[in-house]
N, C-alpha and C positions, 0 to 999 in steps of 0.2 A: 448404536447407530451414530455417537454423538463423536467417535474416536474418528483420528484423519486412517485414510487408509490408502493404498497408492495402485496407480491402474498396472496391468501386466506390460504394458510397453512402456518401459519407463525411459526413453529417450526425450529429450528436450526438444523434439521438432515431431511428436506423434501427430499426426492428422485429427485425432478423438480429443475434443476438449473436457477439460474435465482433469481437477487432481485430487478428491475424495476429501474437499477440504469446507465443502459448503455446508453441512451442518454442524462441523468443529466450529465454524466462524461462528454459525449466527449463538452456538453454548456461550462462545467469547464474548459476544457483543451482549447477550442478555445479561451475564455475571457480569459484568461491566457495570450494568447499569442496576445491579444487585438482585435479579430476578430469577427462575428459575424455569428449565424448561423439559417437557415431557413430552414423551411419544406412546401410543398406544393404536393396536387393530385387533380385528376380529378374527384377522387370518389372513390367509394366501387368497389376493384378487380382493380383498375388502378393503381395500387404502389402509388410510392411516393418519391419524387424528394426533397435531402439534398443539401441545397447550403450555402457551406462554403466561410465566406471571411476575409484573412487576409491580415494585412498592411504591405505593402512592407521594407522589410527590409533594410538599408541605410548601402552602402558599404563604413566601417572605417578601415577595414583593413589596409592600411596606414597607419594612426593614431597608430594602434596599434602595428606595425612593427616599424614605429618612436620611440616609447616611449618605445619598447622590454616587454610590459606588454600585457598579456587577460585581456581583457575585460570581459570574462564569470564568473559568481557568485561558479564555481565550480572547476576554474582550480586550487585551492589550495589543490584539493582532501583531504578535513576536515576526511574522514573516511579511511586514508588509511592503509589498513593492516586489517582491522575488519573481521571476519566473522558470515555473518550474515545469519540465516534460515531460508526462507521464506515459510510459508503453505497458500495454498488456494487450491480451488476445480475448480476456474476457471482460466485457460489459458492463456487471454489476462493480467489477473492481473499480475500472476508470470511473466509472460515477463515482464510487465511492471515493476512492483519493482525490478527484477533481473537487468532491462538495469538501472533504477536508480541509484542503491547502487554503481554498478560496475563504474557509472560515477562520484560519489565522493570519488570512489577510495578503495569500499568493495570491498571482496570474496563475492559472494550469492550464495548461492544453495535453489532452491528452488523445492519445492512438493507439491503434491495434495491432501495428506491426512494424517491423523494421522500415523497411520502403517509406512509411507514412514521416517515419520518425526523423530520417534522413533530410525529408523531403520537406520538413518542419525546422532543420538543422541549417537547410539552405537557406531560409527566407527569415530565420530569426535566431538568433544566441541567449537559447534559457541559461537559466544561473545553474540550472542542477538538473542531472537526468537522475528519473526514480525508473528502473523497468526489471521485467517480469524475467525468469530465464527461459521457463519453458513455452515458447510459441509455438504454432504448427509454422510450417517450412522455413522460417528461416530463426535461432533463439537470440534468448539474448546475449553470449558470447558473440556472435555473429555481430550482431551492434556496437556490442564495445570497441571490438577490433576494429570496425571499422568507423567507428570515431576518432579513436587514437591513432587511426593513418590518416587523416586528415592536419592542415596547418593549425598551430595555434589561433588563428586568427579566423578561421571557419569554424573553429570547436571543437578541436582535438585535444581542450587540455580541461573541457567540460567535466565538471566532479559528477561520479554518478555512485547511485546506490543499486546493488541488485535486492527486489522484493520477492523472494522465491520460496514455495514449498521445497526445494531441495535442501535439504539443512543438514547433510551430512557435513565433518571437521576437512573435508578429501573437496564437498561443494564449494565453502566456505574459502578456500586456499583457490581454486581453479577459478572461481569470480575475481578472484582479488588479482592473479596473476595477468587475470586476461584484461586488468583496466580498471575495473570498480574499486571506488573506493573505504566503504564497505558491505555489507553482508546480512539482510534480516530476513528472517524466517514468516514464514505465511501460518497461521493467519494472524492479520496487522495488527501492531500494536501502534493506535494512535501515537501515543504519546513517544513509544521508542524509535516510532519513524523520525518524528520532528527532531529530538533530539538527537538524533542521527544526520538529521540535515544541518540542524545548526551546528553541529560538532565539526562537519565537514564541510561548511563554510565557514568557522571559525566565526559565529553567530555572537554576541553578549549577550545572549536569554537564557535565563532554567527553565525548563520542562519540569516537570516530575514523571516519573520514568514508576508505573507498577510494577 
């Protein structure tokens, strides 16, 4: 249940949200944070019971008070001052890359569709668009293009990332062609998004990349 899987209408503008990639994510984010996670039911119509387990965390606080230094990989806030635009169609995502960016020290605004994004495009010039490919009616090829007909100076020459479950070598080439600059696969890997950003803003930060 833990594997991605993909829906039968696999167009980038399906109406049905949803790309079989929510409980691939949260395996990733629990191993992440060194944990493990299980599912278990009784049967058909008896739910079904998620048991998450992570390792206790060892209080250094001390330590780190002593030496007047964090310990955290991001209290340098590598991205501060950036503004960055984030599209997707789904909810938890935006939250989640908004609270990201903002913890290495971005601006994020982020929206659910093209229209929105455009209409964000007008009234301000982020540093970088992060957006989704697959949205219902209108994706994100549909955005890039129509970023890149626009003037330089309105933000048609805006660096952007595609963040998609589509991750064939055939997806990867048709984002690239169509304006993005480049290409990651769903579900997020913190650390290779950022460096992904600073690589494509020509950033002086290391990330570490797992």
């Amino acid at each position: 249940v833990f594997e991605r899987f993909r829906q039968a209408d696999s167009t980038t503008t399906r109406s049905h949200n949803g790309l079989g990639l929510g409980l691939a994510i949260v395996r990733h984010l629990v191993e992440l944070h060194k944990g493990t996670i299980f599912a278990q039911s009784s049967g058909s119509g008896q739910g079904a019971t998620f048991t998450v387990r992570l390792p206790l965390l060892q209080d250094n606080r001390g330590n780190r008070e002593a030496t007047g230094k964090s310990s955290s990989p991001i209290a340098s806030t590598p991205l501060a001052g950036l503004r960055v635009l984030v599209v997707d169609d789904e909810a938890d995502t935006r939250n989640f890359l908004s609270f990201m960016f903002e913890e290495y020290g971005a601006f994020a605004t982020a929206v659910a569709s093209v229209d929105e994004a455009l209409a964000v495009l007008e009234q301000a010039k982020p540093d970088i668009l992060i957006s989704d490919i697959g949205m219902s009616e209108q994706d994100g090829y549909t955005l890039i293009r129509k970023l890149r007909s626009l003037e330089p100076e309105k933000g048609g020459r805006i660096p952007a990332i595609a963040l998609t479950a589509y991750t064939r070598e055939e997806d990867r080439l048709k984002a690239l062609s169509a304006g993005f600059q480049q290409h990651l696969s769903k579900p997020i890997d913190p650390n290779k998004l950022i460096a992904a950003v600073a690589n494509v803003l020509e950033l002086p930060i290391e990330v570490p990349v797992s």
